[in-house]
C-alpha positions as CSV (number, residue, x, y, z in Angstrom):
1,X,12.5,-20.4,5.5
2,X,10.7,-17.6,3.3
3,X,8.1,-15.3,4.1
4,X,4.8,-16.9,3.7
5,X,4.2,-14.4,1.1
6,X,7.2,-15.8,-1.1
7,X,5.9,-18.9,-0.9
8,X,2.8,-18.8,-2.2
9,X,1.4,-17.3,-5.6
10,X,1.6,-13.9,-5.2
11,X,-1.2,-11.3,-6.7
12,X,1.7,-9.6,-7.9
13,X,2.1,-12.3,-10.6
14,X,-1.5,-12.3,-11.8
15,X,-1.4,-11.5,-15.1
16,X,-3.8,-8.3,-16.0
17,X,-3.4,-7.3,-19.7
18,X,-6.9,-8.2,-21.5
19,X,-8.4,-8.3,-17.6
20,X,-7.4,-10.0,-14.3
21,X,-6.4,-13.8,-15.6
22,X,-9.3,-15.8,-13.8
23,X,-6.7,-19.0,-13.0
24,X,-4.0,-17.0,-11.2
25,X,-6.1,-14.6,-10.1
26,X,-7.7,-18.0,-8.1
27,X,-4.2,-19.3,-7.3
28,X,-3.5,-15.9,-5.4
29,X,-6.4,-16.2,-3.3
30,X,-6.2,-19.6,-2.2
31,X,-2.8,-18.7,-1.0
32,X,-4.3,-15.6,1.2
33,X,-6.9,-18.1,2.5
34,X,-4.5,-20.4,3.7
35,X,-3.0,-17.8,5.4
36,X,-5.0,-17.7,8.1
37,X,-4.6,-21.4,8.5
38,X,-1.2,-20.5,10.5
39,X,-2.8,-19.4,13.2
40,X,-3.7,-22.9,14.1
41,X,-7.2,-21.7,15.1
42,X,-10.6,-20.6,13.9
43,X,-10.3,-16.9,15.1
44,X,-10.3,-15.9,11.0
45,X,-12.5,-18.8,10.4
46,X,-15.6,-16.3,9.6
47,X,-13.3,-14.7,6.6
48,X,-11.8,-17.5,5.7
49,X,-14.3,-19.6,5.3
50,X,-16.0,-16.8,2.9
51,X,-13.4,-16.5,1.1
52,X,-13.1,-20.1,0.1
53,X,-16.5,-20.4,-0.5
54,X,-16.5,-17.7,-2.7
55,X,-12.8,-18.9,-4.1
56,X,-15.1,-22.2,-5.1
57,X,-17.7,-20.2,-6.3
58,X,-15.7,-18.6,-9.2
59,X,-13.8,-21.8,-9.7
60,X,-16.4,-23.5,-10.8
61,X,-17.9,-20.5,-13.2
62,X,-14.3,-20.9,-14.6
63,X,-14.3,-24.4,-14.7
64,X,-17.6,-25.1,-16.3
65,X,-17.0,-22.4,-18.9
66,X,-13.1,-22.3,-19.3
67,X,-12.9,-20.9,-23.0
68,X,-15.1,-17.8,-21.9
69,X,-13.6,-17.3,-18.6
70,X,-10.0,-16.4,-18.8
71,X,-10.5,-13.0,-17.5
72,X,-12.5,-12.6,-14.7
73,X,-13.8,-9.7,-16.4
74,X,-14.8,-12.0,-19.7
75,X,-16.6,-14.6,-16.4
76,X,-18.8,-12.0,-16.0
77,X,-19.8,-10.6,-19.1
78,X,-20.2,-14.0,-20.4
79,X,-22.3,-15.0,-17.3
80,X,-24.4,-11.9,-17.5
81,X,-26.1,-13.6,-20.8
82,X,-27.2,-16.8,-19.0
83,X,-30.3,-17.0,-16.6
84,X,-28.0,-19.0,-14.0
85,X,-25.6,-16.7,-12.2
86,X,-23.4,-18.1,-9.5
87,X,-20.1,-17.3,-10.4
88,X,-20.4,-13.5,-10.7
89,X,-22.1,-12.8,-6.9
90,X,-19.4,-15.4,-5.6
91,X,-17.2,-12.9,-6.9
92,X,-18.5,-10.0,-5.3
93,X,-18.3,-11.5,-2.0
94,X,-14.7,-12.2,-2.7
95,X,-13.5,-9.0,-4.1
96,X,-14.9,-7.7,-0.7
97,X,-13.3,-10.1,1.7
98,X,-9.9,-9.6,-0.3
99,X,-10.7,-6.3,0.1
100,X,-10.8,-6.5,3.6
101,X,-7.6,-8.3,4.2
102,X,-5.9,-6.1,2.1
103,X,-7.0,-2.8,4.0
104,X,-6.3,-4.2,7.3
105,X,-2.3,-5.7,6.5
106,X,-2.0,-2.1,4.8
107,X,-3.2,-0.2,7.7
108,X,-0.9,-2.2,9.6
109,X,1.8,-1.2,7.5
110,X,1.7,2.3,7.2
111,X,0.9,2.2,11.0
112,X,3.8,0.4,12.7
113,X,2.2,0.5,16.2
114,X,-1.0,-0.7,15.5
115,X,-2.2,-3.7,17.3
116,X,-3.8,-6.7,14.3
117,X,-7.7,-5.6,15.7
118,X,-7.4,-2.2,15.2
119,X,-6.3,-2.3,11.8
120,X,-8.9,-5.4,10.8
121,X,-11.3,-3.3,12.5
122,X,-10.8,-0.4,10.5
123,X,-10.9,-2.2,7.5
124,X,-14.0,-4.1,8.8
125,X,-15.8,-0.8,9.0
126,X,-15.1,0.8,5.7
127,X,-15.3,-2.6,4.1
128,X,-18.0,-4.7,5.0
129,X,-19.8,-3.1,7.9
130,X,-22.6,-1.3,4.9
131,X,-23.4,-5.2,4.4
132,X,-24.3,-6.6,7.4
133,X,-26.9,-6.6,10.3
134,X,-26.2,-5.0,13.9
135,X,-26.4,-8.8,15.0
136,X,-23.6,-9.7,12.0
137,X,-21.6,-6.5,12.9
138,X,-21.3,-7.5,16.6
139,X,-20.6,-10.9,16.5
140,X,-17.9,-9.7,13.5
141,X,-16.5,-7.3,16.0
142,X,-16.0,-9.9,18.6
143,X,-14.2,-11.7,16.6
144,X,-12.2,-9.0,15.0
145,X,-10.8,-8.4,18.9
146,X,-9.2,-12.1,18.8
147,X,-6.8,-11.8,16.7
148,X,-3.4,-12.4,17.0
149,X,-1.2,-9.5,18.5
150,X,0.5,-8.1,15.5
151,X,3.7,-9.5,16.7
152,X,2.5,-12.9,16.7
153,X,0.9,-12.6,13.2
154,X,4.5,-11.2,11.3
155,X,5.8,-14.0,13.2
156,X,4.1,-16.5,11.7
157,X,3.8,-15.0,8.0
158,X,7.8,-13.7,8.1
159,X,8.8,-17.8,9.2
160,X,11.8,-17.1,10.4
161,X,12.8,-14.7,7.8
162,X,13.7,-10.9,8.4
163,X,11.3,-8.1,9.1
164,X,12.9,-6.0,6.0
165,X,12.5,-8.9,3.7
166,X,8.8,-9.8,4.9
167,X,8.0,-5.7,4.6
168,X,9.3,-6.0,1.1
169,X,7.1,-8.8,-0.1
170,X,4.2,-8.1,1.8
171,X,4.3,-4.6,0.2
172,X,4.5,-6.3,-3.4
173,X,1.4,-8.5,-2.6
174,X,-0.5,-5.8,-1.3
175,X,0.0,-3.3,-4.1
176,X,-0.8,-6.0,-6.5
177,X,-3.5,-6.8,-4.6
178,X,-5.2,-3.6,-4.1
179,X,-4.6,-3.0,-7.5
180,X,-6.8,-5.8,-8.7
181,X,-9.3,-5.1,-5.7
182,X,-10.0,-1.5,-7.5
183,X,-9.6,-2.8,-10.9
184,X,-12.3,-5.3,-10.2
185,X,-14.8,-3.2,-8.0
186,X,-15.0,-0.3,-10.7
187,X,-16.0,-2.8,-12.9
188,X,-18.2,-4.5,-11.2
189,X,-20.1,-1.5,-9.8
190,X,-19.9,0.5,-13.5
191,X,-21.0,-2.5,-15.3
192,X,-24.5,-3.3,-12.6
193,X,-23.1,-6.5,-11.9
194,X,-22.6,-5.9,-8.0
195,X,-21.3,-3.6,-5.9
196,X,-18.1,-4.9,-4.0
């Protein structure tokens, strides 16, 4: 079987010439949500259930609005005109929790020893830490500490494929990813429409 990240669309095949292309863009990120659904448990239930919320935020911006949408840069600018704004802060939220996923699987490829909590805990506190209360940050931090051993997780995302192949595509995602992540944070912070 592939790597889960083979298997799904990849943020590496999002389309970003005129801006990020919104419908990919969405594709790609329901695929990192259900990521976490192979744990079998709600141990990432508090990120992925932001993320789909916010996934099903911007979907419906998109949806209601298609012809002035296909970036997620033209969502915005286009929603920025109207007195009713959901689409854009759903955004926001979820440019931070891909952020945040992103951070922590590349922390835990550059470090090859660290365990899953440390790195999701380092992304954590550069990430979202700024954004939440000491009673948010602990429960967070709690939760960050049961996570799969990082053994367990490449298990499950690699699906019986090698650790050279799952390295390969996981780096490819994440690039693209991060890329997008920056892309989208500059210009929602330049532009005053939220800062990710």
């Amino acid at each position: 079987m592939a790597p889960y990240f083979e298997i799904v669309k990849s943020f590496a095949d999002v389309p970003i010439t005129d801006g990020v292309e919104t419908k990919s863009f969405l594709e790609a990120s329901d695929g990192l949500a259900m990521m976490f659904d192979l744990f079998g448990s709600q141990i990432f239930g508090f990120v992925q259930a932001d993320i789909k919320s916010n996934i099903n935020g911007v979907r419906n911006r998109y949806h209601s609005k298609e012809n002035l949408s296909h970036t997620l840069e033209s969502l915005v600018e286009n929603e920025a005109k109207e007195s009713r704004r959901d689409g854009t802060p759903c955004l926001v939220r979820l440019i931070r929790g891909l952020s945040l996923t992103c951070q922590a699987l590349q922390h835990m490829q550059r470090d090859k020893s660290a365990e899953l909590h440390v790195c999701f805990r380092k992304s954590y506190d550069s990430v979202l830490k700024q954004h939440h209360t000491f009673i948010i940050r602990s429960v967070v931090y709690v939760a960050i500490r049961a996570v799969p051993r990082r053994r367990e997780f490449l298990d499950k995302i690699a699906q019986g494929s090698s650790q050279e192949r799952l390295d390969k595509e996981m780096a490819r995602w994440l690039e693209a990813l991060d890329i997008i992540v920056d892309r989208m944070s500059t210009f929602l912070e330049s532009g005053g429409y939220g800062k990710v």
